[in-house]
DONUMAR-920738 format. One record per atom (N, C-alpha, C): residue number from 1; x, y, z; residue in three letters; chain. Coordinates in steps of 0.05 Angstrom, whole numbers. Atoms other than C-alpha are relative to their C-alpha. Layout:
# residues N
<node pos="NUM" u="X" v="Y" w="Z" code="Ala" unit="A"/>
...
***
This chain:
# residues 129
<node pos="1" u="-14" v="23" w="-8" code="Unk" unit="A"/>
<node pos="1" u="2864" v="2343" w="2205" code="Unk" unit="A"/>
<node pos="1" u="5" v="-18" w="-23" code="Unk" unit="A"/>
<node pos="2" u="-12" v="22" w="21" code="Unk" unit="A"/>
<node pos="2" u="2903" v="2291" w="2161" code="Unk" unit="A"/>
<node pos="2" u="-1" v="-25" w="12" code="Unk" unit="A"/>
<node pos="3" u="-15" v="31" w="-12" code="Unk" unit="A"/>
<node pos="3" u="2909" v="2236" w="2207" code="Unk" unit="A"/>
<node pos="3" u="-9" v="-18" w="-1" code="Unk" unit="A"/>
<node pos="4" u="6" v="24" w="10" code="Unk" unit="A"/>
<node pos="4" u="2894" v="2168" w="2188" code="Unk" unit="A"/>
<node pos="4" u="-7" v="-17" w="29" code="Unk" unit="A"/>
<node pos="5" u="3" v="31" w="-32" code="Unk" unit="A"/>
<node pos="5" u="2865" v="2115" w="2246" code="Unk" unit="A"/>
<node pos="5" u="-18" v="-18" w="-18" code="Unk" unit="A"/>
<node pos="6" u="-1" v="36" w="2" code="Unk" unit="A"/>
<node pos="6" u="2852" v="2038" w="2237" code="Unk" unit="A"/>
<node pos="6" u="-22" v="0" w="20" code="Unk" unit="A"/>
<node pos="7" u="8" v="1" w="-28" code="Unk" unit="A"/>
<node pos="7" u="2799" v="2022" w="2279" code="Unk" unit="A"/>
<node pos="7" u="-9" v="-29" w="-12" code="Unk" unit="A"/>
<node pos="8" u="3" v="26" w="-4" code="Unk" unit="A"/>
<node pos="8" u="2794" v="1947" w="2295" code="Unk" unit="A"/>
<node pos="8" u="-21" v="-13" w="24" code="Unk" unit="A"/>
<node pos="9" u="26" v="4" w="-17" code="Unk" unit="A"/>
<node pos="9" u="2724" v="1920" w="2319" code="Unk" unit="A"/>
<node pos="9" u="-18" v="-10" w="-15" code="Unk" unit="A"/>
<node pos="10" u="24" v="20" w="8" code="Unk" unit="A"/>
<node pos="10" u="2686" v="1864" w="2309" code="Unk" unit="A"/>
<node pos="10" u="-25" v="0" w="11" code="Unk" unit="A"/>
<node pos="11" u="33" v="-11" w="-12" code="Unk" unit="A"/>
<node pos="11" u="2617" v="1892" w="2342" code="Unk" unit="A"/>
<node pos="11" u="5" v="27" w="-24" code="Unk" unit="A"/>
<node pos="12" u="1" v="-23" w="9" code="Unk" unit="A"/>
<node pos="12" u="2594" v="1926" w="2284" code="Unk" unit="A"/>
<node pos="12" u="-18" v="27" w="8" code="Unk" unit="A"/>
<node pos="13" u="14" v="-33" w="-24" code="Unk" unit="A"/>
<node pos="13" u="2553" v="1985" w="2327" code="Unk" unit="A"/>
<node pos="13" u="20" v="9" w="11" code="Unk" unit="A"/>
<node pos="14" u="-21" v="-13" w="-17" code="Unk" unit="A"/>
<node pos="14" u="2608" v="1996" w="2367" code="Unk" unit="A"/>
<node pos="14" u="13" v="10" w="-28" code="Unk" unit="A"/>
<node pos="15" u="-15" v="-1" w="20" code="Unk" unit="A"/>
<node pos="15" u="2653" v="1999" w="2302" code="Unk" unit="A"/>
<node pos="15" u="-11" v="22" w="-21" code="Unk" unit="A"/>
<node pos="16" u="5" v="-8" w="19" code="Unk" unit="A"/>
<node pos="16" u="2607" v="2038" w="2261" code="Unk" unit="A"/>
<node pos="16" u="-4" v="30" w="20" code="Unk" unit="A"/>
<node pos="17" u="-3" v="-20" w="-15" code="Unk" unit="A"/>
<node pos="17" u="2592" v="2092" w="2321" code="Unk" unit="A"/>
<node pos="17" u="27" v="22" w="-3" code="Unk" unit="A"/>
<node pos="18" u="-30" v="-17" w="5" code="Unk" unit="A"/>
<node pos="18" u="2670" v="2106" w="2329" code="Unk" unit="A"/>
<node pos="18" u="8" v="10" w="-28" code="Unk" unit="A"/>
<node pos="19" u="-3" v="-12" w="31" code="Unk" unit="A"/>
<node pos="19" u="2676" v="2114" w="2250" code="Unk" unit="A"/>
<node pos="19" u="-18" v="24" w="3" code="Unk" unit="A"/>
<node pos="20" u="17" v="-17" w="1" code="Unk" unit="A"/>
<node pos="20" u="2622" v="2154" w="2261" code="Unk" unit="A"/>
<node pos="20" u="14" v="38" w="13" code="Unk" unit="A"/>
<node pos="21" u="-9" v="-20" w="-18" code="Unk" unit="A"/>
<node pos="21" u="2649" v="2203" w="2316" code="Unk" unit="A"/>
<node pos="21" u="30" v="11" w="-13" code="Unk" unit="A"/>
<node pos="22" u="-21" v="-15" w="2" code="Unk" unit="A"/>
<node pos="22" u="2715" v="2204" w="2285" code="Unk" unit="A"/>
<node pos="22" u="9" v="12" w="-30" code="Unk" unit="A"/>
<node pos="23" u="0" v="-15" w="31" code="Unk" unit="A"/>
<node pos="23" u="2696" v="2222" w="2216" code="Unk" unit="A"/>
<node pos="23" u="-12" v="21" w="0" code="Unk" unit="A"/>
<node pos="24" u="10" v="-25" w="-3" code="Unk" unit="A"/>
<node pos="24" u="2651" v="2282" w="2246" code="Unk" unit="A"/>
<node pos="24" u="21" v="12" w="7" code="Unk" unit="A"/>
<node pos="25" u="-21" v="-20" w="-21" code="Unk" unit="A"/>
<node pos="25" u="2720" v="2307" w="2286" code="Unk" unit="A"/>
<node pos="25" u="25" v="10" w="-29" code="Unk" unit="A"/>
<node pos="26" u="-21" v="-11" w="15" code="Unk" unit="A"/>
<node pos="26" u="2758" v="2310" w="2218" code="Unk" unit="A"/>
<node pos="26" u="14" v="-24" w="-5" code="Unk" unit="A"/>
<node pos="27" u="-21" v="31" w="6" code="Unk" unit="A"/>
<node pos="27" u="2805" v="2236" w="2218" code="Unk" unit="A"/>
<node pos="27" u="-13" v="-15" w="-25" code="Unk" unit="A"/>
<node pos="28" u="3" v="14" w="25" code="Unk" unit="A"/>
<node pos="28" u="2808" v="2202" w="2153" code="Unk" unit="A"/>
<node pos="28" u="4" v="-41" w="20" code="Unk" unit="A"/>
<node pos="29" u="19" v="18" w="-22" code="Unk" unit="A"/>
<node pos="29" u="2767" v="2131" w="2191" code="Unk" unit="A"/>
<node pos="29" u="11" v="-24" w="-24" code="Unk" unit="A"/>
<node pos="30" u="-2" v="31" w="8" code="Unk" unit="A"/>
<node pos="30" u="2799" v="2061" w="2159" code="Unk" unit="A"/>
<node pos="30" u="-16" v="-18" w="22" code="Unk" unit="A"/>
<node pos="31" u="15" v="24" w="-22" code="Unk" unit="A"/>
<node pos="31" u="2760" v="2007" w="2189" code="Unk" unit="A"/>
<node pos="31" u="-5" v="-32" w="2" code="Unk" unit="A"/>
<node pos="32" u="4" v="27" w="-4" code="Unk" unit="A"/>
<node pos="32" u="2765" v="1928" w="2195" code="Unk" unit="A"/>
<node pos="32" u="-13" v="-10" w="26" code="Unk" unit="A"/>
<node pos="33" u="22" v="18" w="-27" code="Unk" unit="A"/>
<node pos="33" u="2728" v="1872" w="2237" code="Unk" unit="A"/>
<node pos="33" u="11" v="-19" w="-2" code="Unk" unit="A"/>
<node pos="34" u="-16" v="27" w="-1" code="Unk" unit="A"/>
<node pos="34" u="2779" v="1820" w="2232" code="Unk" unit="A"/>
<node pos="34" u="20" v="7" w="-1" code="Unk" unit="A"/>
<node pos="35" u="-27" v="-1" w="-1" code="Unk" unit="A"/>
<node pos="35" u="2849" v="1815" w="2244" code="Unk" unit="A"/>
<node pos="35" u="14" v="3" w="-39" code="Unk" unit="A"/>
<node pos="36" u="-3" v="1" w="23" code="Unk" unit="A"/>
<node pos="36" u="2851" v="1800" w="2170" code="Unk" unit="A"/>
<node pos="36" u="-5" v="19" w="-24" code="Unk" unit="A"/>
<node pos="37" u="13" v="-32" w="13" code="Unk" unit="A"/>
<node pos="37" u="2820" v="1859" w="2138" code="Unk" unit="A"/>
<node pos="37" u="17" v="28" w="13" code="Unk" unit="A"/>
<node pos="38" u="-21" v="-18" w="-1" code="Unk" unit="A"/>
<node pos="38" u="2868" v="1898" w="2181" code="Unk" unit="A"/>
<node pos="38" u="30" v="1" w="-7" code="Unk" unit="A"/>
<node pos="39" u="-17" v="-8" w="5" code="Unk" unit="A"/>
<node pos="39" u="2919" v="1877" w="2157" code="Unk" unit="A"/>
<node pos="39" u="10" v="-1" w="-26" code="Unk" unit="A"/>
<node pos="40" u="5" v="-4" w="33" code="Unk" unit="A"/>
<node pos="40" u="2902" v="1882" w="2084" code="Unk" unit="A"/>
<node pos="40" u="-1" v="37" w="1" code="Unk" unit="A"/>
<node pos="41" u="1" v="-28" w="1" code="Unk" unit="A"/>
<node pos="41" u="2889" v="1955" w="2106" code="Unk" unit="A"/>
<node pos="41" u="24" v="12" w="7" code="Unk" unit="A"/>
<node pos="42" u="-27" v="-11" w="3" code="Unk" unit="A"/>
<node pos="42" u="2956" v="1966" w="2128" code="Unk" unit="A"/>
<node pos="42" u="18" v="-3" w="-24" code="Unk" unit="A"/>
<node pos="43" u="-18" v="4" w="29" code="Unk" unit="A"/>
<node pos="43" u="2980" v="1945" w="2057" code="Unk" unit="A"/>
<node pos="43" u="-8" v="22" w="-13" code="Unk" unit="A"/>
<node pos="44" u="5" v="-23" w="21" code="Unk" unit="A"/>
<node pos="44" u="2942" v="2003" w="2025" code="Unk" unit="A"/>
<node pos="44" u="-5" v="25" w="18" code="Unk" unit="A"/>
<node pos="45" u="-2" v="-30" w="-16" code="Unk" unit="A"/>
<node pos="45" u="2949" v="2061" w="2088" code="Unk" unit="A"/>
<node pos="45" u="20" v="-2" w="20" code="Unk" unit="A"/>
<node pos="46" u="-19" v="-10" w="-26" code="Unk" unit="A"/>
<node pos="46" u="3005" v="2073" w="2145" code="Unk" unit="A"/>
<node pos="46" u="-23" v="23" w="16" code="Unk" unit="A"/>
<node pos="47" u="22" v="-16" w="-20" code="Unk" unit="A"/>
<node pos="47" u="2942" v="2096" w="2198" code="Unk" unit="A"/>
<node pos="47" u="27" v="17" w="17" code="Unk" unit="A"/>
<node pos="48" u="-5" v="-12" w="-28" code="Unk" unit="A"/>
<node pos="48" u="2968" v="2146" w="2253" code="Unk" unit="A"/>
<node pos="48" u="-8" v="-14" w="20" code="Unk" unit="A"/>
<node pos="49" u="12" v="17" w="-33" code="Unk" unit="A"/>
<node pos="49" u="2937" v="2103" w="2308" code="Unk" unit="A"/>
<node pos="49" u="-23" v="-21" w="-13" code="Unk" unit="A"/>
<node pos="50" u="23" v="25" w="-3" code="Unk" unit="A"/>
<node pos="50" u="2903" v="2044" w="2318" code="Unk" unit="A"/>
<node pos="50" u="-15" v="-2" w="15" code="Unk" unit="A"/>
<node pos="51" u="23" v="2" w="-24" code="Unk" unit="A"/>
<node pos="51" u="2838" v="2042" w="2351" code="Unk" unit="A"/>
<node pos="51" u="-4" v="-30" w="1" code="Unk" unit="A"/>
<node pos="52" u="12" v="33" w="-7" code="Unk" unit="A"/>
<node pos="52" u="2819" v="1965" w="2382" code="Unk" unit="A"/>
<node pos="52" u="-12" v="0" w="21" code="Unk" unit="A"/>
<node pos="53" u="15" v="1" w="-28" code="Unk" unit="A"/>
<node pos="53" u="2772" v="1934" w="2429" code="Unk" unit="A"/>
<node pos="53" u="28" v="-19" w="9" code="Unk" unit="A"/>
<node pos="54" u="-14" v="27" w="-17" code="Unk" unit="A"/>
<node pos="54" u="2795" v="1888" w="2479" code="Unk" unit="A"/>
<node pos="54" u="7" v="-29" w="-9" code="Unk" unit="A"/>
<node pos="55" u="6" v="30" w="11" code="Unk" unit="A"/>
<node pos="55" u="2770" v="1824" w="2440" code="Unk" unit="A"/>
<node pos="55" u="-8" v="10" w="-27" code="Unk" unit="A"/>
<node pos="56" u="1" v="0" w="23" code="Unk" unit="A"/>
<node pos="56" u="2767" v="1824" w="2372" code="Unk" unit="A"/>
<node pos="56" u="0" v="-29" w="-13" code="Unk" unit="A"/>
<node pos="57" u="10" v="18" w="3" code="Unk" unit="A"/>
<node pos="57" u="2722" v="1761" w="2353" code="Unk" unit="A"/>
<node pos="57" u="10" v="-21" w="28" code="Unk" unit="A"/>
<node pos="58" u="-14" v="7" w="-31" code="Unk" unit="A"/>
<node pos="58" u="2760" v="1709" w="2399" code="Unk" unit="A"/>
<node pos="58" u="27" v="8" w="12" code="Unk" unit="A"/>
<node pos="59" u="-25" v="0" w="-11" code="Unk" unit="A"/>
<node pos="59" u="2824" v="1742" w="2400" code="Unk" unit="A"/>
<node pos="59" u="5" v="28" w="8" code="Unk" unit="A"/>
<node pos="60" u="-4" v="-17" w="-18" code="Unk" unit="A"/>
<node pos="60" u="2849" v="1786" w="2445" code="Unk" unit="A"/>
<node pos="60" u="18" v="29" w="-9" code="Unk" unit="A"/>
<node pos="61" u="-11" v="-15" w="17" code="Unk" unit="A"/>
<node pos="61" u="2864" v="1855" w="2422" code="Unk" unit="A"/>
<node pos="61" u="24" v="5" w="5" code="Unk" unit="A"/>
<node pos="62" u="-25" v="-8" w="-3" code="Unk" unit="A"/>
<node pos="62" u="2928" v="1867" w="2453" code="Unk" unit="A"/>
<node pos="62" u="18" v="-21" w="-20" code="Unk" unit="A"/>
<node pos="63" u="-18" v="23" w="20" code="Unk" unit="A"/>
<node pos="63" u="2952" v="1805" w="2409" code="Unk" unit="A"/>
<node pos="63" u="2" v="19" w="-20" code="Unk" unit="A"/>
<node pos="64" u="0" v="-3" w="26" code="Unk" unit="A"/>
<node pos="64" u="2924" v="1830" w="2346" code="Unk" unit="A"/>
<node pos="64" u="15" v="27" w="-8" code="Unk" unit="A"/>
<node pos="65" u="-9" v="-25" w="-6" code="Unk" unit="A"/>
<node pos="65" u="2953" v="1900" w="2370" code="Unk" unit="A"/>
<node pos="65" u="32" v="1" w="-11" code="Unk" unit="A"/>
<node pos="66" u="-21" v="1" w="0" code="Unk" unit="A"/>
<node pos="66" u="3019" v="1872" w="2378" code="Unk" unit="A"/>
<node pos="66" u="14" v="-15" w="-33" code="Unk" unit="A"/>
<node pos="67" u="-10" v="22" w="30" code="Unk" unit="A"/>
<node pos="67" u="3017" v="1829" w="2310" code="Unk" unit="A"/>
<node pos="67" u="2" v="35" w="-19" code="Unk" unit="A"/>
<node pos="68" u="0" v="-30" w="19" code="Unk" unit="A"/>
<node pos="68" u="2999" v="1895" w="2270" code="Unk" unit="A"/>
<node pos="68" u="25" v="24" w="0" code="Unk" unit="A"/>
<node pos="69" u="-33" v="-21" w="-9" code="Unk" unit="A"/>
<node pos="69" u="3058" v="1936" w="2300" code="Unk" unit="A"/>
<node pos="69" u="25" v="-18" w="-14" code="Unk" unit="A"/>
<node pos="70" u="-22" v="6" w="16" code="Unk" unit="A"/>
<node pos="70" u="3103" v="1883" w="2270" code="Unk" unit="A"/>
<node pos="70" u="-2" v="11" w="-40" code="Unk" unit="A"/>
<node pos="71" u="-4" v="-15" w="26" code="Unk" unit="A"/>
<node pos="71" u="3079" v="1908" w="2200" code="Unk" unit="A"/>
<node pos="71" u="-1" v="23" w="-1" code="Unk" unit="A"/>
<node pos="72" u="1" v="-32" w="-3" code="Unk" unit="A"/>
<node pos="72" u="3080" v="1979" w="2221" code="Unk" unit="A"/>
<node pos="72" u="17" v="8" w="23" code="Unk" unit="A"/>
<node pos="73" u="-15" v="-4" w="-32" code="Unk" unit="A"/>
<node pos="73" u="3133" v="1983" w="2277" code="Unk" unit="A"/>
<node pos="73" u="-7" v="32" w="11" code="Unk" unit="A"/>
<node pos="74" u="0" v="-33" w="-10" code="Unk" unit="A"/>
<node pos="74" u="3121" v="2043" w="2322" code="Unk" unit="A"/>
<node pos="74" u="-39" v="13" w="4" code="Unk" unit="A"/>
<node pos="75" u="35" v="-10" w="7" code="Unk" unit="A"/>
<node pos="75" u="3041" v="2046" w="2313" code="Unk" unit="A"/>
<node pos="75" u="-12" v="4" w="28" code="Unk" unit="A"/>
<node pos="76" u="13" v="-16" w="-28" code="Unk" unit="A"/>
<node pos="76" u="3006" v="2085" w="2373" code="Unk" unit="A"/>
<node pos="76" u="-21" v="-25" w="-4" code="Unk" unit="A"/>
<node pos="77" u="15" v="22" w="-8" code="Unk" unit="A"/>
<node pos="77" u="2956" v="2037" w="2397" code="Unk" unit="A"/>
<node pos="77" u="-28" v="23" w="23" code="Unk" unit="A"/>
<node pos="78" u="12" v="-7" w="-16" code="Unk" unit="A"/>
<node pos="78" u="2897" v="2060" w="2433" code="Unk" unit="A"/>
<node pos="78" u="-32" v="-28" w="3" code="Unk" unit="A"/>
<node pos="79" u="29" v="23" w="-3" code="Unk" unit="A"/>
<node pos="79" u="2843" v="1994" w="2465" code="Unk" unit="A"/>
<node pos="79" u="-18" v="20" w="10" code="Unk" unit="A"/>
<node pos="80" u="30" v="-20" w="-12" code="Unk" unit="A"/>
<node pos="80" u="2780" v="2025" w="2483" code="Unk" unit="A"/>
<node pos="80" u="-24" v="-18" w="7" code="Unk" unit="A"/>
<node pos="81" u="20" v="16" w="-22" code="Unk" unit="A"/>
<node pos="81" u="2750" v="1988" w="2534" code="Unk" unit="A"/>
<node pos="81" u="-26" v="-2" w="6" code="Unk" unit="A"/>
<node pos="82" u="30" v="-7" w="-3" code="Unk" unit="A"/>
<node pos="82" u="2679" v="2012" w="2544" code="Unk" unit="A"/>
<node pos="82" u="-15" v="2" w="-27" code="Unk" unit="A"/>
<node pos="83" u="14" v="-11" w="17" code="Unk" unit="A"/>
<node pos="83" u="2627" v="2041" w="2504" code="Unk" unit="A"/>
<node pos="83" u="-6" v="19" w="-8" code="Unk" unit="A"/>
<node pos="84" u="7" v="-26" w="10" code="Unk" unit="A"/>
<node pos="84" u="2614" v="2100" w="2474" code="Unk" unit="A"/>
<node pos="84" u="-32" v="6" w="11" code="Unk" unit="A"/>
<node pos="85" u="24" v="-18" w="-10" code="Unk" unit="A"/>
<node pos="85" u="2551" v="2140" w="2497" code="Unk" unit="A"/>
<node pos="85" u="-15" v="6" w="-18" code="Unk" unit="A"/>
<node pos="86" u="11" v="-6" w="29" code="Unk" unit="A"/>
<node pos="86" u="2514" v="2128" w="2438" code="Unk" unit="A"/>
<node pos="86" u="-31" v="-14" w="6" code="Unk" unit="A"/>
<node pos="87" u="17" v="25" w="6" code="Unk" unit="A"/>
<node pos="87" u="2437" v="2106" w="2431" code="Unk" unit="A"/>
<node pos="87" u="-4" v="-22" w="-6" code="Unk" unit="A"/>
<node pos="88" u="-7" v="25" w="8" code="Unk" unit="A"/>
<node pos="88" u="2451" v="2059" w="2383" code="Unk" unit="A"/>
<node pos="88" u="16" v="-26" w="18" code="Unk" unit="A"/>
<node pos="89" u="-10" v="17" w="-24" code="Unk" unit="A"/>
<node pos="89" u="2502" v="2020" w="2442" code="Unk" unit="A"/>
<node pos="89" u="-18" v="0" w="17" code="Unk" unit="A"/>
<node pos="90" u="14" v="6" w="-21" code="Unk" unit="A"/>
<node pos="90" u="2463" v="2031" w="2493" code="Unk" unit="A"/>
<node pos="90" u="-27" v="-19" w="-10" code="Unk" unit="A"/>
<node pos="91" u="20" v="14" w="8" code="Unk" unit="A"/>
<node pos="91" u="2403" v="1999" w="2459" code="Unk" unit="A"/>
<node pos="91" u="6" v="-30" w="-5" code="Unk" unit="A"/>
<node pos="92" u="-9" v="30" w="0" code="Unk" unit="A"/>
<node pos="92" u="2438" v="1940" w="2435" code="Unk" unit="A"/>
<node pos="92" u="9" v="-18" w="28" code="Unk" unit="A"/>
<node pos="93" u="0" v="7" w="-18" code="Unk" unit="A"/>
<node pos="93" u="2467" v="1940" w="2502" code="Unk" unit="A"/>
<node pos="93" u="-20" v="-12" w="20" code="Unk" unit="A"/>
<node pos="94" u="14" v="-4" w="-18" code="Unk" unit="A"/>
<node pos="94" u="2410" v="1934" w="2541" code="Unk" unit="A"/>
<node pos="94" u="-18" v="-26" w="-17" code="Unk" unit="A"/>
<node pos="95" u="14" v="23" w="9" code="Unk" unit="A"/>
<node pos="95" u="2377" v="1879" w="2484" code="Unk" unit="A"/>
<node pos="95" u="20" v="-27" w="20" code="Unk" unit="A"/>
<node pos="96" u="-20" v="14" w="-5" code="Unk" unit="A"/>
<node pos="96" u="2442" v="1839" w="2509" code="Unk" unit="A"/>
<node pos="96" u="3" v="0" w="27" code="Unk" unit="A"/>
<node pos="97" u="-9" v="5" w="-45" code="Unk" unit="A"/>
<node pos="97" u="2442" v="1857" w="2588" code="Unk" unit="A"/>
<node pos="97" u="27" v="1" w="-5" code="Unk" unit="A"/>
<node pos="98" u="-41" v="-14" w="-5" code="Unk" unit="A"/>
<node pos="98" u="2522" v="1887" w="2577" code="Unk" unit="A"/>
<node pos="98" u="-8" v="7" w="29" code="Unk" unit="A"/>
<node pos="99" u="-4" v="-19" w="-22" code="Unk" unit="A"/>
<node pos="99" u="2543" v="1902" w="2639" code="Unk" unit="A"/>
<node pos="99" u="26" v="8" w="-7" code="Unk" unit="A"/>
<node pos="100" u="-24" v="-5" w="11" code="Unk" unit="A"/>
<node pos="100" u="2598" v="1947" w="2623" code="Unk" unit="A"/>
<node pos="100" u="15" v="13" w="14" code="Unk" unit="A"/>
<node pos="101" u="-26" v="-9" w="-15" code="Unk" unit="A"/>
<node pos="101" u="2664" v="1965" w="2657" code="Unk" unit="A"/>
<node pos="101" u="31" v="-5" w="-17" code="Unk" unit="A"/>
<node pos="102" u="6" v="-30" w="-19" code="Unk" unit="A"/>
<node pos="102" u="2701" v="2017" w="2653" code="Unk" unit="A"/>
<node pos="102" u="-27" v="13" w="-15" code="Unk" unit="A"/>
<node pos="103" u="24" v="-13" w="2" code="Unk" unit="A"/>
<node pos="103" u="2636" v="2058" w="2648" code="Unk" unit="A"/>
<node pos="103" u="-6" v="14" w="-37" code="Unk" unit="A"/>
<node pos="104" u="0" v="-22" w="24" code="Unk" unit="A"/>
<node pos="104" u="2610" v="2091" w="2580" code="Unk" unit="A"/>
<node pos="104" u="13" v="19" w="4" code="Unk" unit="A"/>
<node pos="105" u="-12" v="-27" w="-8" code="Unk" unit="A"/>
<node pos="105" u="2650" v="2147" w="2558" code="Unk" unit="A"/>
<node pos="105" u="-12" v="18" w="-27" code="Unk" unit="A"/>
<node pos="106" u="12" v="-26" w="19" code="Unk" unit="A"/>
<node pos="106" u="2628" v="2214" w="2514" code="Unk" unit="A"/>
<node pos="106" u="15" v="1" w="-20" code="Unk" unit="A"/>
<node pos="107" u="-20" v="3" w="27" code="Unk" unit="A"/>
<node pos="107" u="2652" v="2224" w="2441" code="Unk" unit="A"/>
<node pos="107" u="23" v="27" w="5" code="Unk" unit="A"/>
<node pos="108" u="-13" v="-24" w="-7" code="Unk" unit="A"/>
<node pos="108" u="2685" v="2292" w="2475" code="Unk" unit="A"/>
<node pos="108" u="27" v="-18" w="4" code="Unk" unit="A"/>
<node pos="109" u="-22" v="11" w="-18" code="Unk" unit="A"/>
<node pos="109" u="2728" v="2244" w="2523" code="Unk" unit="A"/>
<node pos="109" u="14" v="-15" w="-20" code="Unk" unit="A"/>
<node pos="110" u="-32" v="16" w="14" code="Unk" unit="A"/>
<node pos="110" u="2755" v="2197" w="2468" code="Unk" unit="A"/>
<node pos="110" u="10" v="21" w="-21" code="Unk" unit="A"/>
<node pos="111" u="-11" v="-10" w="21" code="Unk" unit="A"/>
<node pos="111" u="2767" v="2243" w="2417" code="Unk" unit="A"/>
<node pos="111" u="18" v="28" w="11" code="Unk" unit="A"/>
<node pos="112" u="-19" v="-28" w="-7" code="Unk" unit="A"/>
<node pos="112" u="2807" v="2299" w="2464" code="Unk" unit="A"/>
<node pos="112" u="22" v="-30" w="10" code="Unk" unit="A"/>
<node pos="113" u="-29" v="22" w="0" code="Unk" unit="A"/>
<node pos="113" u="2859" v="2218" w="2487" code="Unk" unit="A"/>
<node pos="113" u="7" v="4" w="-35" code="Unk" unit="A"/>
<node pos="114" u="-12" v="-5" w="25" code="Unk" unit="A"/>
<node pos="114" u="2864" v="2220" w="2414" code="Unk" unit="A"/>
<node pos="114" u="15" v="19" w="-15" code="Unk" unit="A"/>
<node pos="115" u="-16" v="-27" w="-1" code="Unk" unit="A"/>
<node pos="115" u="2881" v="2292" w="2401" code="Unk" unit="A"/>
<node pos="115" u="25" v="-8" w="16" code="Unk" unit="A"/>
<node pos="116" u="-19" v="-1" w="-22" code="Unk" unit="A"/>
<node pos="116" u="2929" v="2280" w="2465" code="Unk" unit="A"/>
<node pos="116" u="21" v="-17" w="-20" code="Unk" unit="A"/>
<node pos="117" u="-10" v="19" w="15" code="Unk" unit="A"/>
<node pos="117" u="2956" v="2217" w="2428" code="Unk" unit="A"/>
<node pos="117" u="23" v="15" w="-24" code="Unk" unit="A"/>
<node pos="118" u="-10" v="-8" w="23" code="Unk" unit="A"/>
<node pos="118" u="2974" v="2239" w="2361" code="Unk" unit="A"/>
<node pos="118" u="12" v="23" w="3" code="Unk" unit="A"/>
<node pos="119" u="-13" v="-24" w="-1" code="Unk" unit="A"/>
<node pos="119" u="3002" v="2305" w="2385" code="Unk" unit="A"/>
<node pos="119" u="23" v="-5" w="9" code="Unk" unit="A"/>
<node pos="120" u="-29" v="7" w="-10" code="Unk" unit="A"/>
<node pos="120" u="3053" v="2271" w="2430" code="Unk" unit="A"/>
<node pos="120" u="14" v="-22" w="-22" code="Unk" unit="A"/>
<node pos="121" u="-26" v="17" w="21" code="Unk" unit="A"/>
<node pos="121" u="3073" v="2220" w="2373" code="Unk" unit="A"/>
<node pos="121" u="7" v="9" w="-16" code="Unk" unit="A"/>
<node pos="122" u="-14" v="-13" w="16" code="Unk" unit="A"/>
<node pos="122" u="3082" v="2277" w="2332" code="Unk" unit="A"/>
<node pos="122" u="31" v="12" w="5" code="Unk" unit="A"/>
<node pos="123" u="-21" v="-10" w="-10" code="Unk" unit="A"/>
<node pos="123" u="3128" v="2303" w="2376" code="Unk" unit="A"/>
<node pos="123" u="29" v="-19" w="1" code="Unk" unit="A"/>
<node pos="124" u="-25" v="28" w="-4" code="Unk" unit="A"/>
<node pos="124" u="3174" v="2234" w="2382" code="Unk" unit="A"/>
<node pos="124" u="10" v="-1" w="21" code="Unk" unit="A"/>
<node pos="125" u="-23" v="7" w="-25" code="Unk" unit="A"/>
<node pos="125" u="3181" v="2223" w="2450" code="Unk" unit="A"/>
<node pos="125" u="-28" v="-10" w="15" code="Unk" unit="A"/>
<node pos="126" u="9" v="14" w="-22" code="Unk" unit="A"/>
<node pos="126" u="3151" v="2185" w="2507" code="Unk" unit="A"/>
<node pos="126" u="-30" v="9" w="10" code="Unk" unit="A"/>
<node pos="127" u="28" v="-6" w="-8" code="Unk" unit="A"/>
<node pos="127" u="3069" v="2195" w="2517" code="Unk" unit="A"/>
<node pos="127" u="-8" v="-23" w="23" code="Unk" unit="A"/>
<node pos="128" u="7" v="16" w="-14" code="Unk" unit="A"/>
<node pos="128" u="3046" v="2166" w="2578" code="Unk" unit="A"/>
<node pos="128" u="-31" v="16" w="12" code="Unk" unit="A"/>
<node pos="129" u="32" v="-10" w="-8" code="Unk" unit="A"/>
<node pos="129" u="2966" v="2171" w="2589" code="Unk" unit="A"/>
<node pos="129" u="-10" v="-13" w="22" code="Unk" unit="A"/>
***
C-alpha cells in the first residue's frame, strides 16, 4: 500500500493507537492534534483520507473536516466515532468513566471501511457507506 491518511485527534491514545493499527496494515500514518498541525501537514503531503474524531479539542470535527477540504478539495473524510478495542483505550477509558457510543470497534472493522474507502475513491465515483 502507498496510501497516505491524516489522522486528526487530539486524545493522544486514541491518536497514537490508530497510527498504530494503520502503520501495521501498510498506510504511510501523518498525524496532527490540532487543526493547526493539520494543516501544516497538508502543505508537505496530499493524504488519501482523512481520519478525525468528532471533537477535536473544542472544535467540532466536521468543521475542521470541512476547513481542510478547502485546501485539498475532494479529500475522503472518514470521523470515527468510538473507540478502538485497544487496552491502552479501554484503560484510560475506564480511569475517566467514558461511556462510549457507538460501541468499540476492532482494528479488523476500521481498517476493512478504509480499504472500502480508498478503493471506491480510486475508482471516481460515488461511495456511499
Amino acid at each position: 500500500m502507498n496510501e497516505t491518511i491524516l489522522v486528526l485527534d487530539s486524545d493522544p491514545v486514541m491518536s497514537a493507537v490508530l497510527r498504530e493499527a494503520l502503520d501495521a496494515a501498510g498506510y504511510l500514518v501523518i498525524s496532527a492534534h490540532d487543526l493547526g498541525a493539520a494543516v501544516d501537514r497538508l502543505d508537505e503531503v496530499e493524504p488519501d483520507l482523512l481520519i478525525v474524531r468528532p471533537y477535536i479539542n473544542s472544535m467540532p470535527g466536521f468543521l475542521a473536516a470541512d476547513y481542510l477540504r478547502t485546501k485539498h478539495p475532494g479529500l475522503p473524510v472518514l470521523v470515527v466515532a468510538g473507540f478502538m478495542n485497544d487496552d491502552r483505550v479501554n484503560v484510560q477509558n475506564s480511569i475517566r468513566q467514558f461511556h462510549v457510543f457507538p460501541e468499540s470497534f476492532e482494528r479488523e472493522q476500521l481498517l476493512a471501511i478504509i480499504k472500502s474507502i480508498l478503493e471506491c475513491e480510486s475508482k471516481k465515483h460515488s461511495c456511499n457507506f
